[in-house]
Residue, then its C-alpha position, 0 to 999 in steps of 0.5 A: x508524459x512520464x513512464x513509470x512501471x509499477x511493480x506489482x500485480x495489485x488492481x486495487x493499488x493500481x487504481x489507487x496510484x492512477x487516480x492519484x497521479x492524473x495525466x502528467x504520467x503513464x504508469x503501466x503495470x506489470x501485465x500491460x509491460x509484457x511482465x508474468x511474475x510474482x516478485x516475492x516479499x521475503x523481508x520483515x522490513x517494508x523498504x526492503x520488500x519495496x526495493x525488491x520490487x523495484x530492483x527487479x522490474x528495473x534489472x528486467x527493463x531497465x526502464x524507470x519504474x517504482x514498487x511499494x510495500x504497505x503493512x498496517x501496524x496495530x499498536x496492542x498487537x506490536x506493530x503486527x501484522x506489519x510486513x505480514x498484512x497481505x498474508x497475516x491468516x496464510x499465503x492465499x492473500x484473503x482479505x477476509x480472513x486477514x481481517x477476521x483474524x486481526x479482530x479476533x486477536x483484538x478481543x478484550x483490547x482497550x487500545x484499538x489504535x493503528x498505523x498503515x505505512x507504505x514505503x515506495x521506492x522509486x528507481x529513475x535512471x538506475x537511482x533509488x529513492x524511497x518515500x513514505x506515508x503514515x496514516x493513523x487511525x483505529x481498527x473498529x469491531x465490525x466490518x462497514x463499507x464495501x469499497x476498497x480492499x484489505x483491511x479498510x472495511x474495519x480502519x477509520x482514519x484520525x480525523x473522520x467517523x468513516x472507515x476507508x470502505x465507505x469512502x470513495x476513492x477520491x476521499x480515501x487518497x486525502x487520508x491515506x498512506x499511500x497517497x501520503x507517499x505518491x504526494x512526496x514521489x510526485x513532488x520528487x519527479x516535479x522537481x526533476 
């Protein structure tokens, strides 16, 4: 079984990535590696927040470990609030406000179209590499479902009448970004 520390300090996200992975690998978490730090985002680029991540916790352990960046891009808005997505109403990370305000600056909006994107980048014996997932969709006007976490109450993916809060977590990783780019990470490993 492969050990993989994950960069972040995201329950949501770890539950996601350990639902997708099953039993072929030990992801530990920041917390359960002994880890107490909240590894800043300071880039507008999504692979180079990921990478701080990763190159952190690999300088601090030297063991095999990956972190992920993901930003929801709303084409009306310019790709906003992108690499901002966690912290788009202010640094306290609310996701309601993050949401409230994504649908006030919609008003009037005729194309409601949008993109999430996560980039993972994976450090294995020192190396880097990165993968991708995009999943498209449309942001919605009002909030429906309580499951999952962020923006998926007011996000319905291209290809369904749900959005991500009303999926379980099974039928949310056959859309989702983040699956999309642990797909090509575990494709990468399997062929190692």
């Amino acid at each position: 079984m492969q050990k993989l520390i994950f960069a972040t300090n995201n329950q949501h996200k770890v539950t996601e990535i350990r639902s997708m992975l099953g039993d072929g690998f030990d992801i530990v978490t920041m917390q359960e590696a002994g880890i107490d730090t909240d590894i800043a985002e300071p880039y507008n680029t999504l692979e180079e927040n990921a990478r701080t991540k990763s190159e952190t916790i690999y300088k601090m352990t030297g063991t095999d470990c990956f972190g992920e960046d993901t930003g929801l891009e709303v084409y009306a808005l310019k790709g906003e609030p992108g690499v901002k997505s966690a912290r788009y109403a202010g640094d306290g990370r609310n996701f309601a406000a993050n949401i409230d305000k994504l649908l006030h600056n919609l008003e009037g909006k005729a194309d409601r179209s949008a993109r999430f994107r996560t980039v993972i980048s994976l450090i294995i014996n020192g190396k880097e590499q990165q993968f991708e997932g995009i999943c498209t969709g449309k942001i919605i006007e009002e909030h429906r479902g309580t499951d999952g976490f962020g923006y998926d109450p007011v996000f319905v993916p291209d290809g369904d009448t749900r959005t991500f809060a009303e999926m379980s977590l099974h039928e949310k990783n056959v859309f989702s970004h983040r699956g999309k780019a642990m797909k090509k990470l575990i494709s990468f490993l399997s062929d190692k």
